[in-house]
MIDRENBA-940481 format. One line per 8 residues: for each residue x, y, z of N, C-alpha, C, O, CB. Coordinates in Angstrom, 3 decimals, padded with zeros to 6 digits. Atoms other than C-alpha are relative to their C-alpha. Glycine has a CB too. Example, Ala and Ser with C-alpha at 12.3 -4.5 7.8 and 13.67 -1.06 7.14 Angstrom:
REM residues 2
000.890/-001.190/000.000/012.300/-004.500/007.800/000.900/001.200/000.000/001.936/001.181/000.665/-000.992/000.027/001.246 ~ -000.820/-001.190/-000.060/013.670/-001.060/007.140/-000.770/001.090/000.730/-000.261/002.198/000.899/000.414/000.462/-001.415
This chain:
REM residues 115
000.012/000.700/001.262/049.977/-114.167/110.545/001.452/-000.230/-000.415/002.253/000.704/-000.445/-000.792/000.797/-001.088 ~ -001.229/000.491/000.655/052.949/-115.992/109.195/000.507/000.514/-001.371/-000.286/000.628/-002.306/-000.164/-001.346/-000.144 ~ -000.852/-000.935/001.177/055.095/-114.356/106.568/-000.596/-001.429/-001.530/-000.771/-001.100/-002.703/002.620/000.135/000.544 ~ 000.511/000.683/001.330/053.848/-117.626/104.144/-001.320/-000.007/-000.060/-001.768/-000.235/-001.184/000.404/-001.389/-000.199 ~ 001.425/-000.589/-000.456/050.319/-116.864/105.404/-000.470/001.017/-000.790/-001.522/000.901/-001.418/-000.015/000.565/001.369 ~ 000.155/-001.480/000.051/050.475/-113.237/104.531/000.296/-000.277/-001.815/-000.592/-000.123/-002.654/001.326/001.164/001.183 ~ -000.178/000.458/001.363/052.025/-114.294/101.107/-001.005/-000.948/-001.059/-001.175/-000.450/-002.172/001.114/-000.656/000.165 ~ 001.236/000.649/000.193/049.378/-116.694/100.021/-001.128/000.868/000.097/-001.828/001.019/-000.905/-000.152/-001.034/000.889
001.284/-000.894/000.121/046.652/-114.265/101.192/000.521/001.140/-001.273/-000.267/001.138/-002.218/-000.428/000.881/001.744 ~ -000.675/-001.042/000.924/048.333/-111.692/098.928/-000.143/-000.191/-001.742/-000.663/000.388/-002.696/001.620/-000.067/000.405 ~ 000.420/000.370/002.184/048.698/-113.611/095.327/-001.084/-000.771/000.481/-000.521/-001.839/000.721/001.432/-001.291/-001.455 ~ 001.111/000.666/-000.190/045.331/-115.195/096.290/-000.850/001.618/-001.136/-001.201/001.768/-002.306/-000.435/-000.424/002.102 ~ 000.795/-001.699/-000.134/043.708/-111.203/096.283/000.840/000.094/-001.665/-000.049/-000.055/-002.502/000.750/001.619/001.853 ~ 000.190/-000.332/000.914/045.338/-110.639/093.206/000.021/-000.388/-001.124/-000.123/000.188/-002.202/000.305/000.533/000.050 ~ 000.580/000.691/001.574/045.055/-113.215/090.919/-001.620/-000.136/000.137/-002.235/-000.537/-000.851/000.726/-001.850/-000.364 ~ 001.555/000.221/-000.066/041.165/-113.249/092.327/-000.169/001.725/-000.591/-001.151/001.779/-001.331/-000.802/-000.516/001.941
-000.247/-001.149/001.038/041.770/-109.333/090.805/000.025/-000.111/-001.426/-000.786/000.157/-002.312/001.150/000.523/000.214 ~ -000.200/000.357/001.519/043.170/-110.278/087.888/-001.003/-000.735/-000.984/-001.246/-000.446/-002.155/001.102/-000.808/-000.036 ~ 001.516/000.855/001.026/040.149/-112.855/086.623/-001.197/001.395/-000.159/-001.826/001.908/-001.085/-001.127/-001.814/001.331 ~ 001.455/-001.436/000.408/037.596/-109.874/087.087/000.461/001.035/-000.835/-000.338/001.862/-001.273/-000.623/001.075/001.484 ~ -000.005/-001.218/000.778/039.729/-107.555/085.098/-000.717/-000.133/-001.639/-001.172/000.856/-002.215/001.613/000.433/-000.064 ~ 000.021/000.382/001.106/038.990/-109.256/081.839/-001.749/-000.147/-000.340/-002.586/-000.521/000.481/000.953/-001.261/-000.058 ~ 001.517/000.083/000.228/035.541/-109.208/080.289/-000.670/-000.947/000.113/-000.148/-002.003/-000.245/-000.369/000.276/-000.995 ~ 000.904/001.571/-000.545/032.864/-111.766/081.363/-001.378/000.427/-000.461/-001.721/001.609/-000.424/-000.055/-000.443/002.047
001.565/000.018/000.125/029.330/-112.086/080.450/-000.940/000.355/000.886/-001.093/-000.435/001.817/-000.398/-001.078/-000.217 ~ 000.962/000.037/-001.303/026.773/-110.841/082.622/-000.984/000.056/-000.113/-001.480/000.067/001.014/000.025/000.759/000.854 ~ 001.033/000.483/000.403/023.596/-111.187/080.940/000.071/-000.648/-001.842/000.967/-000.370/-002.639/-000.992/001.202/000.356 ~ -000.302/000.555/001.168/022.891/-113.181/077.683/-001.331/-000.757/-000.420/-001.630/-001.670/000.350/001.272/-000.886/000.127 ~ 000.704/000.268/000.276/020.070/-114.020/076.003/-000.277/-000.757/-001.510/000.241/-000.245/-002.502/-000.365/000.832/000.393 ~ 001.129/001.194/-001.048/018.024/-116.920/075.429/001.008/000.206/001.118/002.108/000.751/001.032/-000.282/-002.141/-000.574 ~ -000.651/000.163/-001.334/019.018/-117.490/079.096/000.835/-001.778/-000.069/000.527/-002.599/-000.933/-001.472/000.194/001.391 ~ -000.735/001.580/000.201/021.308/-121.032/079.581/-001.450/-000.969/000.637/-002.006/-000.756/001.715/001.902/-000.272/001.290
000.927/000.770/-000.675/018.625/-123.649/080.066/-001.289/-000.203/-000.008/-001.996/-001.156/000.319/000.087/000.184/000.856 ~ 001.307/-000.196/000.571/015.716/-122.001/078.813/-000.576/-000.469/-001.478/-000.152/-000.550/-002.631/-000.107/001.300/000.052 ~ 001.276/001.075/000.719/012.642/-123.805/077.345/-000.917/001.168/-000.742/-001.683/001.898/-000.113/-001.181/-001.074/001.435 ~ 000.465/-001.158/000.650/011.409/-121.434/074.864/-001.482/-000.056/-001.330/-001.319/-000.094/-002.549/001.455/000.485/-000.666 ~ 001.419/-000.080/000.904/007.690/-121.402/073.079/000.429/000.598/-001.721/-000.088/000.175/-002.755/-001.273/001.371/000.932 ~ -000.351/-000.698/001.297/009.160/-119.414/070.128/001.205/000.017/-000.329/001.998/-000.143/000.599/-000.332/001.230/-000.071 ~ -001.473/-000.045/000.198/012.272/-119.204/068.540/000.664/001.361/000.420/-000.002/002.388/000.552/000.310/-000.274/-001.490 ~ -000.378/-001.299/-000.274/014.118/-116.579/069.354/001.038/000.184/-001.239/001.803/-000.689/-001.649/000.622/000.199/001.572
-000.740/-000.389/000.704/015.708/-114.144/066.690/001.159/000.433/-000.309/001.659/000.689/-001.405/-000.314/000.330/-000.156 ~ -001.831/-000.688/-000.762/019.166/-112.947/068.381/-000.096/-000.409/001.388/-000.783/-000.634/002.384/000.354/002.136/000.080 ~ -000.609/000.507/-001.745/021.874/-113.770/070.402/000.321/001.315/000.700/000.866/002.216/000.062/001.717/-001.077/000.052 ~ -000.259/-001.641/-000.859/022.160/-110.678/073.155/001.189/-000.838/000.688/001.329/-001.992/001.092/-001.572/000.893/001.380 ~ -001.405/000.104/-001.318/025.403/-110.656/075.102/000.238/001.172/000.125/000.448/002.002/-000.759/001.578/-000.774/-000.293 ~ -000.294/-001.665/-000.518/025.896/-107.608/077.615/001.512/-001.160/001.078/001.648/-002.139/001.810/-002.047/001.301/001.376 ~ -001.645/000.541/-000.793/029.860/-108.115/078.746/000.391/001.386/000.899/000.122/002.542/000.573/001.647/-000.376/-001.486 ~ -000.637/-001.119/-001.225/031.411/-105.939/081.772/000.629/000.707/-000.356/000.730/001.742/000.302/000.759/-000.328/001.036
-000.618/-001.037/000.548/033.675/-104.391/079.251/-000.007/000.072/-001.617/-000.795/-000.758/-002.070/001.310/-000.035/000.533 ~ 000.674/000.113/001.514/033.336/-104.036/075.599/000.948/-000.829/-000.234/002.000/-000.830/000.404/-000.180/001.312/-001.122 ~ -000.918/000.953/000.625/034.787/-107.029/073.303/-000.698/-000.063/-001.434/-001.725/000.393/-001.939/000.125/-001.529/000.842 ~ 000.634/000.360/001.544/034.451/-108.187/069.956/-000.167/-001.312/-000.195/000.730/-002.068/000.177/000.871/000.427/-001.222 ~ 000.635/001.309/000.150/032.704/-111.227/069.114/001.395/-000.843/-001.374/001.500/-000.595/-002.575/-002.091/000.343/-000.720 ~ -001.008/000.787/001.278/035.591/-113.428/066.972/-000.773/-001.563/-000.502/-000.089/-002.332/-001.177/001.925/-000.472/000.818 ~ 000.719/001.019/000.257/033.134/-116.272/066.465/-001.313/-000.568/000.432/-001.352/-000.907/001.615/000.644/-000.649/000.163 ~ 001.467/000.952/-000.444/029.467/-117.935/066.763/-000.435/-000.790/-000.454/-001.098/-000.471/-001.441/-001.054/000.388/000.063
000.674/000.920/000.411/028.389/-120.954/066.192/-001.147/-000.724/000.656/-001.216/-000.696/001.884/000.763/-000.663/-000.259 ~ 000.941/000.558/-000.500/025.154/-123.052/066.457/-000.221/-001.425/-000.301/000.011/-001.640/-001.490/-000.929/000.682/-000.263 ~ -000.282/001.198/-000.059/024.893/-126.604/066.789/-001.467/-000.665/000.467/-001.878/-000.495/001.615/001.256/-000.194/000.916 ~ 001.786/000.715/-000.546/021.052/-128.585/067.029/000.129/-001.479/000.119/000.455/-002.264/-000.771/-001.506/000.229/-001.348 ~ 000.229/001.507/-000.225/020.627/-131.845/068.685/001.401/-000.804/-000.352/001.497/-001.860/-000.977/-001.302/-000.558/-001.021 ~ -001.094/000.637/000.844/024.254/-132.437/068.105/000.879/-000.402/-001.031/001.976/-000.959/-001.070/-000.040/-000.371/000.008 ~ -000.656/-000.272/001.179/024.470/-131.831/064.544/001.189/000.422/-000.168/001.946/000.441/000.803/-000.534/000.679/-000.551 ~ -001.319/-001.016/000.347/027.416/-129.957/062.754/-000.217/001.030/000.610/-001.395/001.343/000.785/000.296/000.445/-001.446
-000.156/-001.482/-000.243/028.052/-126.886/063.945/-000.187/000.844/-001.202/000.401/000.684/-002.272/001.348/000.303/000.550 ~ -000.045/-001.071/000.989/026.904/-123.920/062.072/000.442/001.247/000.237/000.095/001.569/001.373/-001.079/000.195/-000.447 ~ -000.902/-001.089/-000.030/028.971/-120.562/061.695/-001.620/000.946/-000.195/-002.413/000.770/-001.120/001.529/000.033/-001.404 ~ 000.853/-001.118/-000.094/026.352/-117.617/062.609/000.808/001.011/-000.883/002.001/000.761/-001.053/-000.291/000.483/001.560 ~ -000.406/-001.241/000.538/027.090/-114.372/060.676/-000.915/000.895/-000.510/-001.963/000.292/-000.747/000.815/-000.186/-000.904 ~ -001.503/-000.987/-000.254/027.613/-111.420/060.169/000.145/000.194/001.431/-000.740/000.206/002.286/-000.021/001.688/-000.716 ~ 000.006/-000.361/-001.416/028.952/-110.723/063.139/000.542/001.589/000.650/001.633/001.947/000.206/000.879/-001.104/000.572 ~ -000.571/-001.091/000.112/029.518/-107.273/064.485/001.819/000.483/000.022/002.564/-000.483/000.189/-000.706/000.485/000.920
-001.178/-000.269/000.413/032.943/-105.681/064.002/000.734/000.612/001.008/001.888/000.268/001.263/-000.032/000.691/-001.084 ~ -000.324/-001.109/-001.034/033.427/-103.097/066.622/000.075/-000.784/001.442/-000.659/-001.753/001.639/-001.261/001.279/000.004 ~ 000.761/001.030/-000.747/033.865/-104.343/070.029/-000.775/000.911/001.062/-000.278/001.938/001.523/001.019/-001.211/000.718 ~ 000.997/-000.568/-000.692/031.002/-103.276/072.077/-000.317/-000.836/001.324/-000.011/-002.011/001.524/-001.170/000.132/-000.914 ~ 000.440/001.114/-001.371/029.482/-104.258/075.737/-001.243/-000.813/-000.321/-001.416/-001.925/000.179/-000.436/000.883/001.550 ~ 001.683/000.257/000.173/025.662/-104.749/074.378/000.122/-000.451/-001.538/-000.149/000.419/-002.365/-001.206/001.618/000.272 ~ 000.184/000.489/001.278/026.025/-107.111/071.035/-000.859/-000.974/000.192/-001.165/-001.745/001.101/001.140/-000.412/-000.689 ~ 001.488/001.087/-000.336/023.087/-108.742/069.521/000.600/-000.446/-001.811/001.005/000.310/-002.694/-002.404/001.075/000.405
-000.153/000.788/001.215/023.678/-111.365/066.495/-000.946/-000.667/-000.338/-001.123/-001.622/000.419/000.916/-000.788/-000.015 ~ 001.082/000.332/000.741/020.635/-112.256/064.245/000.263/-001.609/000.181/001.422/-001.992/000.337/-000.028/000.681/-001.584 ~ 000.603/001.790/000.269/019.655/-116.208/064.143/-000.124/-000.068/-001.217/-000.793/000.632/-001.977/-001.535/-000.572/000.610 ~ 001.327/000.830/001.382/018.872/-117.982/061.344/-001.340/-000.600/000.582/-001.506/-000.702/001.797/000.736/-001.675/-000.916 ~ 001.456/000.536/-000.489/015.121/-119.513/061.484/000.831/-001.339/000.427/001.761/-001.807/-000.229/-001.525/-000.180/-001.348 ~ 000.096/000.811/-000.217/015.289/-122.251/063.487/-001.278/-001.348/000.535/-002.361/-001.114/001.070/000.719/000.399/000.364 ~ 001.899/000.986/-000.119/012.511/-125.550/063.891/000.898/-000.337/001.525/001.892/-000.029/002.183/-000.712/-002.129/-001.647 ~ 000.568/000.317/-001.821/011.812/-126.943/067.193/001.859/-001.015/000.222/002.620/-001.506/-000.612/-002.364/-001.677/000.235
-001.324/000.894/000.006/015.038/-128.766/068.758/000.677/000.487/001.490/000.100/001.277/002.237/001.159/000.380/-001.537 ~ -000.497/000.195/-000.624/017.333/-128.991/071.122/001.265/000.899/-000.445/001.715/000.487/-001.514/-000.126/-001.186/000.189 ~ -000.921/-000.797/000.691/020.411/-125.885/070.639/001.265/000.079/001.059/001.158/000.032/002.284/-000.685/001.489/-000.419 ~ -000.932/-000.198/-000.778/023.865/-125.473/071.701/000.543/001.491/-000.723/001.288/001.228/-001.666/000.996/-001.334/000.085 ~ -001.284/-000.958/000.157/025.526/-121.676/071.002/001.050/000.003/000.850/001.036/-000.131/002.073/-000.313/001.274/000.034 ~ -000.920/-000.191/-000.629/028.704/-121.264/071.507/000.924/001.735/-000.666/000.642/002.408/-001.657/000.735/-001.525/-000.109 ~ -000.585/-001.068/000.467/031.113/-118.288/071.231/001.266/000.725/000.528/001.542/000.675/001.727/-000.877/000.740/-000.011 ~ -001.128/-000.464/-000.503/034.401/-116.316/071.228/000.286/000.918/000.057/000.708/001.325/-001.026/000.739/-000.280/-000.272
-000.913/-001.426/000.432/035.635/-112.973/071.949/001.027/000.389/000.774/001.540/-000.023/001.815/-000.778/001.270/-000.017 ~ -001.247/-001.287/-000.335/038.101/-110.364/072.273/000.102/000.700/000.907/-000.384/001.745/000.472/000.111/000.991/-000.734 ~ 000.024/-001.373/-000.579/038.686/-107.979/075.457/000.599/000.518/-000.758/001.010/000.050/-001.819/000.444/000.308/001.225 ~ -000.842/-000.727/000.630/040.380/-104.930/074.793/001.358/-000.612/000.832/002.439/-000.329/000.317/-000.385/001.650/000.068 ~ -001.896/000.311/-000.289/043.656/-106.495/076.896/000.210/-001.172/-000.926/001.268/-001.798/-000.995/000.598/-000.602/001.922 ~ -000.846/001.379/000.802/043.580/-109.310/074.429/-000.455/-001.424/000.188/-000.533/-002.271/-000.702/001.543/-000.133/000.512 ~ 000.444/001.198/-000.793/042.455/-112.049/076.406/-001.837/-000.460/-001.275/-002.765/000.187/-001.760/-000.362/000.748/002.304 ~ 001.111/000.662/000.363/040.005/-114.751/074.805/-001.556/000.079/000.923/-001.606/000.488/002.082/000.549/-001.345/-000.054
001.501/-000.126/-000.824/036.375/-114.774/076.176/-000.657/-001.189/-000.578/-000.974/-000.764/-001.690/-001.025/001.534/-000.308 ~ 000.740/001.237/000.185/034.595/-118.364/075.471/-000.956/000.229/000.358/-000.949/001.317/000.934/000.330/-001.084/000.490 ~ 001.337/000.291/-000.722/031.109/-119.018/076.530/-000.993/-000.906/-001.049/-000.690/-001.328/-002.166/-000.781/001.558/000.440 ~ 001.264/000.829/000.182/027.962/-120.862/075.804/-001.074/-000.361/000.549/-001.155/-000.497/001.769/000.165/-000.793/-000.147 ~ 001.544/000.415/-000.693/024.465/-121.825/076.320/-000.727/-000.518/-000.709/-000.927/-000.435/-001.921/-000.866/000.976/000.487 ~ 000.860/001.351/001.007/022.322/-124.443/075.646/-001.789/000.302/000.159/-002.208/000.568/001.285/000.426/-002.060/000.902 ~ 001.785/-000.163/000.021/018.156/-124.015/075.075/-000.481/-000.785/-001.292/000.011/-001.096/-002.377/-000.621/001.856/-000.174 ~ 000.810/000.996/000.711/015.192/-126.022/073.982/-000.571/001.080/-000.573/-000.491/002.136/000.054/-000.931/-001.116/000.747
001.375/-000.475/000.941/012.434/-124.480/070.952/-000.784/-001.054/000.192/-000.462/-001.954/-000.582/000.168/000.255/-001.701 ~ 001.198/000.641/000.161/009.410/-126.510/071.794/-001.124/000.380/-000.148/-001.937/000.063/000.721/-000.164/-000.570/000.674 ~ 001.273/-000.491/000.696/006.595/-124.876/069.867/-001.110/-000.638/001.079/-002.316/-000.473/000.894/-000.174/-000.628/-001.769
């Protein structure tokens, strides 16, 4: 292996390190995509390391965005954030948090309510 070979494999390995250190989502409920008979009452997010939720919003059929709250305080791996009632529609959540190194955490998922 070539000395620029060996180098390349090297910061490859640890910036592909570095993305997994930071907290990621690994289950989250509604699921992205899901077609749901009932509304559902909370958002679940289980993250790989505990974070704190710095924002949630919900957005139907394209509307405004609406600011979810309260949101918990502490940051935890297993947070669940209450809904408002929602009617039948088309939903986008979105959301932001905190690891503990600091780093932002984005995500989102989109699901239908069709009673």
């Amino acid at each position: 292996m070539s000395r620029a070979s060996w180098l390349i494999a090297t910061l490859s390995l640890l910036l592909a390190g570095s993305v997994w250190a930071h907290a990621h989502v690994q289950q989250v409920s509604p699921a992205d995509g899901a077609v749901l008979s009932a509304a559902p009452g909370e958002l679940v997010l289980d993250f790989s390391e505990a974070a704190r939720l710095t924002s949630v919003t919900l957005e139907k059929n394209g509307s405004a965005k609406q600011r979810v709250a309260p949101l918990p305080q502490q940051a935890q791996t297993h947070v669940v954030v209450t809904l408002p009632a929602l009617l039948p529609g088309r939903y986008l959540i979105s959301w932001r948090s905190v690891a503990a190194d600091g780093h932002i955490v984005p995500g989102q998922i989109r699901f239908t309510f069709k009673p």
